[in-house]
N, C-alpha and C positions, 0 to 999 in steps of 0.2 A: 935157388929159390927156397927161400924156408919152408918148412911142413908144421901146421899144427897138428896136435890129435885131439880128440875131443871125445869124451870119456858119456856116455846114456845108461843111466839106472830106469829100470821097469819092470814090470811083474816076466816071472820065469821064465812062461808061456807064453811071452810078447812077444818077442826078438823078431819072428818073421814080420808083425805088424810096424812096429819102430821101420825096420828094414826100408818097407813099403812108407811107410809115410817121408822118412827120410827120399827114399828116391823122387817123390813127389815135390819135397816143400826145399829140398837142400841138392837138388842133383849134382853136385861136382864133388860132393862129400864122398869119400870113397871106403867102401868098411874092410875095416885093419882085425883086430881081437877080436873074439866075443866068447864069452860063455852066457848059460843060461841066467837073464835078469840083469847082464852087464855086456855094454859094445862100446867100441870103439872107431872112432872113423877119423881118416885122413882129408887135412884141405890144406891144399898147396896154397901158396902165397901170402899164408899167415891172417891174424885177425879176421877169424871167423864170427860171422854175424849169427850169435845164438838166439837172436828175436827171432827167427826165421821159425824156429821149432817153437814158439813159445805156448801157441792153441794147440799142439800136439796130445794125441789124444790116449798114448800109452806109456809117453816119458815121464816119469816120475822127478826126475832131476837131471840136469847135464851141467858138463863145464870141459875146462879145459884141462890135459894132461900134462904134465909137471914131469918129465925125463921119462927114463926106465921105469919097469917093475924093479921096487924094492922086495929083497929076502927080511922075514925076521930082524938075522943078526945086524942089518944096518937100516931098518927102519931110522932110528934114530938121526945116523947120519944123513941120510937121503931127505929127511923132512928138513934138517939146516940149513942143510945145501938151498932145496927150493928157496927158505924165506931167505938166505941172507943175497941169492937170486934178485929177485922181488923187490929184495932193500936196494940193492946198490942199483936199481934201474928207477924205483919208486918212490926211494928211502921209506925209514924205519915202518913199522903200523901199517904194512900195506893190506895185513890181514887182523879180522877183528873176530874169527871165530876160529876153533878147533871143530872138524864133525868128524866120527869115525862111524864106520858099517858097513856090515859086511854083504857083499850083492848080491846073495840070497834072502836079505831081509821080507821080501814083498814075494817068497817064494807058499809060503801058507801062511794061517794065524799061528802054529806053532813058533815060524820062525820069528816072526814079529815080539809075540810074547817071552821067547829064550835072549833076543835083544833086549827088550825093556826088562829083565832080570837081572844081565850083564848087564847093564845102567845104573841098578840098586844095589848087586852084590854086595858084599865088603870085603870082597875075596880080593884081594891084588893078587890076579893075572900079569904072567910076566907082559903081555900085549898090554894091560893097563897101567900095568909101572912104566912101561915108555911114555905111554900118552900121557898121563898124568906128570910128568917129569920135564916133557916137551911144551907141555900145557903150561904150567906154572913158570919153566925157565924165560918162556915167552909172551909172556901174561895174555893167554889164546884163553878164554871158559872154553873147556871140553863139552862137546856135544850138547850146547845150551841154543833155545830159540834164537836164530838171528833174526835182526830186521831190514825193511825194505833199502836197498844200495849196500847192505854191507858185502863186506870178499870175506869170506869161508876156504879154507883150508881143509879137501876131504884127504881123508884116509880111509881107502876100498878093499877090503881082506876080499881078496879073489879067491884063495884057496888056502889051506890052513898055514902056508910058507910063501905065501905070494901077495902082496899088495899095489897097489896102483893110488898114485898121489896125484891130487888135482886140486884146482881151486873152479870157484863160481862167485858171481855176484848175484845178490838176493834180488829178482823184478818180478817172480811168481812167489805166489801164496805159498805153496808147497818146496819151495826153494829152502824157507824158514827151516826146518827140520832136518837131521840129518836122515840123508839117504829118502828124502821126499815122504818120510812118515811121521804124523802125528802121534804126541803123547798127550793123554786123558787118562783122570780117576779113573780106576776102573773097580766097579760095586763087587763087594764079596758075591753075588748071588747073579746071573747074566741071564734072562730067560732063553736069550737067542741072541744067535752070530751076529743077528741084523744090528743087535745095539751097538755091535764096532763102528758097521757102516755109515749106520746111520748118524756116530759120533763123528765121524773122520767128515760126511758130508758135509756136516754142521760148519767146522770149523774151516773146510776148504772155502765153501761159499761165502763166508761174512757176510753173509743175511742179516739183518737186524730186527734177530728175535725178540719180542722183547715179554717181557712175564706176565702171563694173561694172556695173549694171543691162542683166538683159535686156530687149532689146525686138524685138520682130515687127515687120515691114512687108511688107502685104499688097501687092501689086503695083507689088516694088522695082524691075524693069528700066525703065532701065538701071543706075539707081542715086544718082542727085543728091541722093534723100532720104538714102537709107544713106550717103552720102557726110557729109551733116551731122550725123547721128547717132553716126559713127563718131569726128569732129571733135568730139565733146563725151565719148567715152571711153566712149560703151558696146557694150556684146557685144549683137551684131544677125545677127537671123534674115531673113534677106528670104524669104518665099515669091514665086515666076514661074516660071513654065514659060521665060518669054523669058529671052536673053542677058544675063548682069551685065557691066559694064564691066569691065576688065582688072583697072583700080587697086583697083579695091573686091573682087575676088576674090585678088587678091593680100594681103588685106588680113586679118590670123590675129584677128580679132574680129568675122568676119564668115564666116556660114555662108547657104549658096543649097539653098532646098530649093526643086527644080526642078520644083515642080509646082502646080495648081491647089488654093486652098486647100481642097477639099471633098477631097479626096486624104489629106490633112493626120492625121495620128495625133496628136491634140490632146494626147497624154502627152508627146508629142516638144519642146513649149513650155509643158510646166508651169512652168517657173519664169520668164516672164514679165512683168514686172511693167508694160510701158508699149506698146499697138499705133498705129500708126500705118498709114491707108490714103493713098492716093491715086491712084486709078485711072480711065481715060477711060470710067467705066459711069454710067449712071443711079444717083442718090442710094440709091434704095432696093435696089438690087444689092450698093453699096457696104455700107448696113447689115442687110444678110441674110448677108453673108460674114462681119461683124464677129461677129453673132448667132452664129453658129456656135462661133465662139474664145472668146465671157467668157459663154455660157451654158452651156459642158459643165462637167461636173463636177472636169475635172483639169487646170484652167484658173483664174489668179487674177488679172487682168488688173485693174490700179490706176486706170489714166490712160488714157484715147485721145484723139490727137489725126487728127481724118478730115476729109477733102478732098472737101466736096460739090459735085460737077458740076451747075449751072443749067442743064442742056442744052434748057431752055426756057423761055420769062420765068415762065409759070406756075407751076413748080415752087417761084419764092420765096413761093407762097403759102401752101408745103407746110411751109416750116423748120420753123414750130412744132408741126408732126408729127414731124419728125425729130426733132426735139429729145425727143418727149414720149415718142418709141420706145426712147432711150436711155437716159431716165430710169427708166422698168420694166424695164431692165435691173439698175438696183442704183445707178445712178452718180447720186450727188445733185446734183451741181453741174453743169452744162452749161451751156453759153457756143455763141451762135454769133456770125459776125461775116464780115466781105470784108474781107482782110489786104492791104495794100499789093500783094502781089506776088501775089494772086490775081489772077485772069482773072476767066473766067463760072464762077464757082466761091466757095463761102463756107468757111471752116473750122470746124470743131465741135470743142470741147475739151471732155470731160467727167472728172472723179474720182469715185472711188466715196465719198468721206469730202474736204469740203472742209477740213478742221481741216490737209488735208495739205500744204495753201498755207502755212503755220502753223511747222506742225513740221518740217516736210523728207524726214523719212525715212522709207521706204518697207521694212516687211519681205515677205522673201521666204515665198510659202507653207509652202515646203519650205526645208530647209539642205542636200539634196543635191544632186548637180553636176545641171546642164542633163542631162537626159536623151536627147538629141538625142546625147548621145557615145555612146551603145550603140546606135543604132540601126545597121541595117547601111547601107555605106556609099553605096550603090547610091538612096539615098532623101537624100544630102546630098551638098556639094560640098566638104567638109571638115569637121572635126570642131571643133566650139566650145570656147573655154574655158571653167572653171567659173566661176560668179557671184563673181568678184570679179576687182579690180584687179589688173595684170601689175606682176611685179616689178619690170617696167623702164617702170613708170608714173614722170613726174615726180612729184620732193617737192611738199610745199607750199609752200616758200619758192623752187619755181623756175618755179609757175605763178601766173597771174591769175584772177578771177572777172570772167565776163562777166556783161552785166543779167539774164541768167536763171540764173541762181545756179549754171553749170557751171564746172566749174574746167578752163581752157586753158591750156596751156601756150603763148608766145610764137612764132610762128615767126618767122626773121628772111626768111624765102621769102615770108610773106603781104602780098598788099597791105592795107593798115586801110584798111576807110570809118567808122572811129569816129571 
């Protein structure tokens, strides 16, 4: 009877979590290799159903295993072999990408960042003179976005003379990237971690932000998230008692109500359309604050996207609690997941109306200004603009759309890790 193997990229410190959910969602999967941020598992009888894992909540990426671990010196040959495999069962084109990464990628932001360097180099690595060689012989683009249905061709650097060859086909968002990570600008100046987070969330979700949208952020100091929020053109509320960064209160699309959200006169952000948390509290702190903002009555809150803290292993056996809490709140659609640039921490993206993955636009409850401009001013740090775009927004023909559908204008100041 045939064996497939079927290859799981995740963050480092997942492998027991992966484990556990595989034995739950996939039980006759049986686990073969693993090192730290990479496993492997065996399923007899061949053609393994990989939807099975597809809501999985710490896989970054899977597919299937393509022979042996290749050394170095026959990388080359061991990747032909696969496609001309492939060919003679599929014929020609059965693969439309190249992705290569190493299965430490999602082990910290170090590693993430020494990738995206290795990206840009211009250093030809003998490991990129193969790929680049194998790339062009086969007309594969190296390590560029795929899209939805296509096959992907990885290459897994296990260890610094050891690789692992597989293919996938692209049915998740995060599929698109090699090795389940996003690449974005990234600003010469970063106030905080959270602005990776918060970038990586952005583009997993396909929210349809759109420029001018208000949005809340429940415990923004110092400001990394509003930092990335404000980098995609929308008018942001931070609530914290604590310190905002200089840049981000400098910043006339961005208003600091300095205090704790139970303080909060929920008419003050009626016209918010999208919340975002991220705060160093227990899960369920996190969603009893949320509770508060999109169950009062003068409140219409579309989207959240929230930052749940694992502050214990145990707690991942809560998600599906969390999840089922935001659900009876009104929001159909909920997603959870562990983003690249998470820590001990998972994200939750939930919509009230998934159709809005779909369509894009988002109406405001109201059509009058943010009511937060009349409030006195001793309860804000500046007064917001109303719900739309500044006139001194760029045109369309002098911005780009990034993969989560916001429209950026160019800086010639930013470093790209696209």
């Amino acid at each position: 009877m045939k064996s497939e193997f079927i290859f799981v990229a995740c963050k480092s410190e997942a492998n027991d979590f992966v484990k556990s959910e595989v034995s739950k969602l996939a039980a006759e999967w049986k686990p073969s290799f693993s090192r730290p941020g990479f496993l492997t598992f065996k399923v007899d009888g061949g053609n393994p159903d990989l939807a099975r894992l597809n809501h999985s909540r710490f896989i970054r990426t899977l597919g299937v295993n393509i022979g042996k671990f290749a050394k170095f010196d026959s990388l080359a040959f061991d990747l032909k072999a696969a496609v001309d495999s492939f060919a003679n069962e599929a014929g020609d084109g059965f693969f439309q990408h190249l992705h290569f990464w190493p299965r430490n990628i999602g082990k910290n932001d170090q590693s993430i960042f020494a990738f995206f360097q290795w990206l840009h180099s211009e250093m030809d690595d003998p490991i990129r003179l193969q790929l680049k060689a194998f790339s062009e012989a086969h007309q594969l683009p190296l390590n560029r976005t795929a899209s939805s249905d296509e096959k992907v061709l990885n290459v897994i650097q296990i260890d610094e003379d050891q690789f692992a060859i597989g293919w996938h086909e692209v049915k998740l968002r995060q599929q698109k990237w090699p090795g389940g990570v996003p690449r974005f600008p990234i600003p010469d100046s970063v106030v905080s971690r959270a602005f990776f987070k918060t970038k990586e969330a952005m583009m997993w979700s396909r929210f349809p932000f759109q420029e001018g949208d208000v949005c809340v952020e429940l415990g923004s100091a110092p400001g990394g998230s509003v930092q990335a929020l404000l980098d995609a053109k929308l008018e942001v509320i931070g609530i914290d008692p604590a310190v905002m960064d200089e840049s981000i209160m400098a910043n006339p699309s961005f208003t600091h109500m300095k205090k704790r959200n139970a303080y909060i006169n929920k008419k003050d952000i009626a016209d918010a359309k999208w919340l975002f948390a991220d705060s160093n509290v227990a899960p369920q702190h996190t969603l009893d604050s949320v509770a508060e903002i999109v169950n009062n009555q003068h409140t219409s809150v579309h989207g959240l996207v929230l930052t749940l803290k694992l502050l214990q292993d145990k707690l991942t056996h809560e998600i599906n609690q969390y999840a089922a809490t935001v659900k009876s709140w009104g929001f159909n659609f909920v997603r959870v997941r562990q983003l690249a640039f998470n820590r001990n921490e998972v994200c939750l993206i939930a919509l009230k109306r998934k159709s809005l993955l779909r369509f894009g636009k988002v109406k405001s409850k109201s059509s009058k200004p943010n009511p937060v401009a009349s409030t006195p001013k001793e309860n804000q740090s500046k007064t917001p603009k109303p719900n739309k775009p500044s006139e001194n927004s760029p045109k369309a023909n002098e911005s780009s759309t990034n993969e989560s559908g916001i429209s950026e204008s160019k800086s010639a100041e930013s470093k790209s890790a696209e």
